[in-house]
C-alpha positions as a Markdown table, in Angstrom:
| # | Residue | x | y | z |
|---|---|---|---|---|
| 1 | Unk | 220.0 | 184.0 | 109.5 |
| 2 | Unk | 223.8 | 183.6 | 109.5 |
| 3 | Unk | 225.8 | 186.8 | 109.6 |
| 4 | Unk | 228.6 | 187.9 | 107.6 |
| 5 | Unk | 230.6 | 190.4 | 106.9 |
| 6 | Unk | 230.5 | 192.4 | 103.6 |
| 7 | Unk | 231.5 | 190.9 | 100.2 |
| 8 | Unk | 230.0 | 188.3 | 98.1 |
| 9 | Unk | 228.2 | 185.3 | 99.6 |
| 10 | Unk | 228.9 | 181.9 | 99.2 |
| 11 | Unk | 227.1 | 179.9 | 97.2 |
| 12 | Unk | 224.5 | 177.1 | 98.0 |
| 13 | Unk | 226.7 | 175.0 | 95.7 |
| 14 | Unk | 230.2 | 175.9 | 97.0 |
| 15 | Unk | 229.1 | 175.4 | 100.5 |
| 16 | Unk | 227.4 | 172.1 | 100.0 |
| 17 | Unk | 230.9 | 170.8 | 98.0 |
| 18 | Unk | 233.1 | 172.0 | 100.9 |
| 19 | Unk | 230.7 | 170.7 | 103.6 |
| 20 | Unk | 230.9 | 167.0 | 100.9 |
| 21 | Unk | 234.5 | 167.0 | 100.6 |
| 22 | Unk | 234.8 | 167.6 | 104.7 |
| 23 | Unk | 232.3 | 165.0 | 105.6 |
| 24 | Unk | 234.1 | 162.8 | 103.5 |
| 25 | Unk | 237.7 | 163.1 | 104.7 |
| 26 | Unk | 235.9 | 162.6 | 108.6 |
| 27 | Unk | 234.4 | 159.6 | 107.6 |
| 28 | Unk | 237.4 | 158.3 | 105.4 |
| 29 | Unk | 235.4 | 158.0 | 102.2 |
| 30 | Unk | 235.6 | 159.1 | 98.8 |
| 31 | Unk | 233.3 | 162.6 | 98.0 |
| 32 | Unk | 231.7 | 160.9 | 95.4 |
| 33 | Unk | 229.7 | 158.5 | 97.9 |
| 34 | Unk | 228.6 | 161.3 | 100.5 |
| 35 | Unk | 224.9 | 162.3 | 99.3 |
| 36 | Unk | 224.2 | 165.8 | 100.8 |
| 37 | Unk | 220.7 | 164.9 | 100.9 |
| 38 | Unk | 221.2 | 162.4 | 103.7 |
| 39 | Unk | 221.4 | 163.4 | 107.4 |
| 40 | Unk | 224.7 | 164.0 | 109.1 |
| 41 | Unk | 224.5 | 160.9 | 110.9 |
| 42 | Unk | 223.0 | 159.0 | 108.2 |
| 43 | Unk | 226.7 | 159.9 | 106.9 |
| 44 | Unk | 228.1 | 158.5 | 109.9 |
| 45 | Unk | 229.0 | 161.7 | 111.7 |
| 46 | Unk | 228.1 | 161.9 | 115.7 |
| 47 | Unk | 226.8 | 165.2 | 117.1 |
| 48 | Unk | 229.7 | 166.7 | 117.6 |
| 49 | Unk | 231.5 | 165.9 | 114.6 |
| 50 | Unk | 228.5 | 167.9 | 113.2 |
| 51 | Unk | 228.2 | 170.7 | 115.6 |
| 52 | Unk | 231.9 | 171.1 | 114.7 |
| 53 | Unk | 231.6 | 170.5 | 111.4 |
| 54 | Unk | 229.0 | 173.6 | 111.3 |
| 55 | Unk | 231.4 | 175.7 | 113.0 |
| 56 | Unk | 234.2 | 175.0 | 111.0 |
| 57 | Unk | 232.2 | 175.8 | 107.8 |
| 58 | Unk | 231.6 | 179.1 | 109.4 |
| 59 | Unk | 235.2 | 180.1 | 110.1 |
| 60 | Unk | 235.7 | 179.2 | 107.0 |
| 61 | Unk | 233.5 | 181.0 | 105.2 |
| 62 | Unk | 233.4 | 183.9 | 108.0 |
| 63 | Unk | 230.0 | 182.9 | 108.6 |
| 64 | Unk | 228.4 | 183.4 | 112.2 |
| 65 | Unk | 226.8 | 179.5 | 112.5 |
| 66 | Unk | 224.3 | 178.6 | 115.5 |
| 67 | Unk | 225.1 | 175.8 | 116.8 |
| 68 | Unk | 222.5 | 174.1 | 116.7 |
| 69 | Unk | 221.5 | 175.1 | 113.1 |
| 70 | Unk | 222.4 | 170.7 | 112.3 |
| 71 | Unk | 219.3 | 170.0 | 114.1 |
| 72 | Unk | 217.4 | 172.7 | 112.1 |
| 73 | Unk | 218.8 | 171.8 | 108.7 |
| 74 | Unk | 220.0 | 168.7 | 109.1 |
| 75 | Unk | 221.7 | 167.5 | 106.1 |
| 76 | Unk | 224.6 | 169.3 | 104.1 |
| 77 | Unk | 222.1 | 170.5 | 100.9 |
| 78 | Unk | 219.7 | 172.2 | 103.9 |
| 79 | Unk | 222.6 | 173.5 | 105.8 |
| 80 | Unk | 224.6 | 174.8 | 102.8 |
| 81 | Unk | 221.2 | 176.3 | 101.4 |
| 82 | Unk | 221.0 | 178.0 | 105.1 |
| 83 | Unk | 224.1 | 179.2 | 105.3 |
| 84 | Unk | 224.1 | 181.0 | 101.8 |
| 85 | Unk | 221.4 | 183.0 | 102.9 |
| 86 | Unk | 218.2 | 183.9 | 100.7 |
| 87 | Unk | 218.8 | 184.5 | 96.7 |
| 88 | Unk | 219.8 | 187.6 | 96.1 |
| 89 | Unk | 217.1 | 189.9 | 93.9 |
| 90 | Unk | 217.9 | 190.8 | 90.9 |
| 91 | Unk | 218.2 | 195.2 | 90.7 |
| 92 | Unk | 214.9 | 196.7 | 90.0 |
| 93 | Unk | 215.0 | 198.5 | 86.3 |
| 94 | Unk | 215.0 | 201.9 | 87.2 |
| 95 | Unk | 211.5 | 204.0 | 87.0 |
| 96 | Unk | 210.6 | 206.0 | 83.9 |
| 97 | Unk | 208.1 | 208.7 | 85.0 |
């Protein structure tokens, strides 16, 4: 699980567009044709344009990012869901006695 420091986590959503937009600028193509349900080299990305991909995403959202998390979730919608960490719970109502 990535590590972060306090405040509010980014969301699966924001992390996925940032991880879209970046993908996009290294392959030189517009956002709107990068699906983040193919695999980072179905997008045309080599491993290390992934592996640094991953740890640019987690500078940039201060975001401790194995390495090797690309070949664990290996498209930007797995990665991004990853990195976001698990869905926060909801606060229990409190107990009546």
């Amino acid at each position: 699980m990535p590590s972060r420091p306090p405040g509010p986590a980014p969301s699966p959503d924001a992390l996925e567009r940032w991880l879209v937009q970046r993908i996009a600028q290294i392959v030189e193509a517009p956002d709107e044709i990068v699906d983040g349900t193919l695999t980072f080299a179905e997008l045309g990305l080599s491993s290390i344009d992934a592996v640094d991909l991953a740890a640019e995403a987690g500078r940039n959202f201060e975001l401790a990012v194995d390495p090797l998390a690309i070949w664990d979730y290996p498209t930007p919608t797995e990665l991004a869901a990853h990195l976001a960490g698990p869905p926060e719970l909801p606060a229990r109502p409190p107990r009546t006695p």
